[in-house]
N, C-alpha and C positions, 0 to 999 in steps of 0.2 A: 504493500500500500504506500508507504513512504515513497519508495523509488516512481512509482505515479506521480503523486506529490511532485518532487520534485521535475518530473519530468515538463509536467504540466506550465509548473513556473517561470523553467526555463525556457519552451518555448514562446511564451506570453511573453517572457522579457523581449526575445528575441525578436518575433515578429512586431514589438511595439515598435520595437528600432527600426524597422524596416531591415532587418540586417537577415543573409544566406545564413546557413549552416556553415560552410563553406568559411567565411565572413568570420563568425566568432570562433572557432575552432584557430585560426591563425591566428586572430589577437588574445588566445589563451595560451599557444603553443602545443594542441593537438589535432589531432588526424582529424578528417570530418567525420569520418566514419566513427571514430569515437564519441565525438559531439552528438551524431546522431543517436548514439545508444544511448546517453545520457536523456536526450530527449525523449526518446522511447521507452524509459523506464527499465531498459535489460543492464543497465551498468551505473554505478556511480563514479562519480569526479573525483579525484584523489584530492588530498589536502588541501595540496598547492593549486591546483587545477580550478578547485572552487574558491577557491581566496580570487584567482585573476578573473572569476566569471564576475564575484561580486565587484571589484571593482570595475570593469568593463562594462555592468550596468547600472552604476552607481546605487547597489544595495550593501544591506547587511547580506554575512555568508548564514544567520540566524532567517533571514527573509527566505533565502532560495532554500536552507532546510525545512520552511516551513514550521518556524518555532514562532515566527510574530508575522505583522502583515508593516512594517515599519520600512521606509525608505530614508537615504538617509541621501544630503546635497552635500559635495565636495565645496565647501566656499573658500580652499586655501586660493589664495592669490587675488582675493578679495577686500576690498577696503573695509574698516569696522563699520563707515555707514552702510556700504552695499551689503555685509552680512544681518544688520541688523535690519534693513526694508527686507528680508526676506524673510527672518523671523516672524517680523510682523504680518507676514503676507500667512505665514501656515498660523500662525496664533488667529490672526481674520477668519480665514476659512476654515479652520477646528471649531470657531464660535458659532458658523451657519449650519453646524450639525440638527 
């Protein structure tokens, strides 16, 4: 059931991106053919493998296990007011719940 899970996620992330198989597989450092199992639910992603996915989709490696529904924004290279109008933008839209 997990490996569904996960499979599920990662192609959700993937095709949000508009991105191949093909596509993420290079920017993780594996075969496509193993991305593909990964999506398929027959294999899991090794340690490292899932560490480059989450950063390649800007999540937690907790999000693609499917332990929370949490996203998380890269703001390094960001001014402290650019980081904080962004705060304020998820504190906004958490309030229209």
């Amino acid at each position: 059931m997990a490996y569904l899970q996960i499979a599920a996620r990662l192609k959700q992330l993937r095709m949000e991106r508009g991105m191949t198989q093909a596509q993420v597989a290079h920017h993780v450092g594996v075969t496509r053919s193993a991305f593909s199992a990964y999506e398929n639910g027959t294999r899991y992603p090794s340690y490292d493998t899932l560490i480059s996915l989450a950063h390649l989709f800007s999540v937690s490696t907790d999000f693609l296990l499917c332990v929370d529904n949490r996203h998380f924004v890269d703001v390094s290279g960001l001014t402290a007011e650019e980081t904080a109008a962004i705060k304020n933008m998820v504190n906004l839209l958490r309030s229209k719940k």
